[in-house]
N, C-alpha and C positions, 0 to 999 in steps of 0.2 A: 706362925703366920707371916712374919717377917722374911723369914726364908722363901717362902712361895711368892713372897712378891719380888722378892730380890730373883729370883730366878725366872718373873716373867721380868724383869726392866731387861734383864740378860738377853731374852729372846727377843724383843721390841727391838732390841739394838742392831739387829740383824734386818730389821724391817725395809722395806721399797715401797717408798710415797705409803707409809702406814698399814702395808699389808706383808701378808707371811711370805716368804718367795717361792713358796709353791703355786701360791697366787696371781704373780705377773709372769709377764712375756717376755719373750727377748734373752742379750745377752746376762740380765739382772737373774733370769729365774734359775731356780735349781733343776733343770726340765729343760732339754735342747730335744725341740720334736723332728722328726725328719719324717720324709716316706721310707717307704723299702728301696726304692731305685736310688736316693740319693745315699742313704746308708751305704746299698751296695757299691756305691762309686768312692766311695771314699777309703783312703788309705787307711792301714793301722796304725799310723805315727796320729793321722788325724784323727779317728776314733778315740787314741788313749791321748791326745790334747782333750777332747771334748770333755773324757771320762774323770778330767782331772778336777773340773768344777760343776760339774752338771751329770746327773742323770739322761740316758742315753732313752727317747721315747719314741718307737718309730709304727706309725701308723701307715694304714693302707696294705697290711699286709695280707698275706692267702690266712686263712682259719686254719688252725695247725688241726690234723686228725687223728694225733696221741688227746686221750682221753685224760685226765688227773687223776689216776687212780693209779695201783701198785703197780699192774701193768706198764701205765704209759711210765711213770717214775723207773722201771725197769732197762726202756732204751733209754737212760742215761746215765744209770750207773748200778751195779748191785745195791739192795736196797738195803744191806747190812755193812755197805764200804763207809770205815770213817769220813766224812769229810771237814776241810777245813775253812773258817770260815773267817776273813779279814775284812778288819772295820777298825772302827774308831767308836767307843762311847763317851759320854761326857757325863761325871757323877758328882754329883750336890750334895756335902752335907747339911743334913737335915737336923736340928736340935740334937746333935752329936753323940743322935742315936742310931739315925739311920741312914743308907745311902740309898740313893735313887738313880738307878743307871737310863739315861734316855738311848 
């Protein structure tokens, strides 16, 4: 039980004015919203600044008319092509039996 709470003080620590930062505004949140037009106006050096701390959320845009299904997954790649996937997790030992990958 100790461990679960040591792993939410971990995440509290990360908190804005006591909330998760998916939850505020601004340049604090993990969330940089834009329109489509302003998106479109901006450079790639700007994009991959933005993409450096924030997720990239752009509203206003047309209703894409690829469907989610095997088909629409189809225009974007063979549906049997490896692909590779980068990221970062963060893993807790857990009573040094188990890990917990977020």
């Amino acid at each position: 039980m100790n461990s679960i709470h040591s792993v939410m003080r971990h995440l509290e620590e990360d908190y804005v004015e006591g909330k998760p930062r998916h939850t505020v505004e601004g340049v604090k949140s993990v969330f940089h919203v834009l329109t489509q037009e302003a998106y479109d106006e901006k450079s790639v050096r700007d994009i991959q600044e933005i993409l450096r701390t924030q997720h990239i959320v752009i509203i206003g845009r047309q209703k894409s008319r690829t469907k989610f299904d095997a088909n629409g997954m189809r225009t974007l790649t063979r549906l049997n092509e490896p692909v590779s996937i980068q990221g970062a997790s963060l893993a807790f030992h857990l009573a040094g039996l188990l890990w917990l990958t977020l």
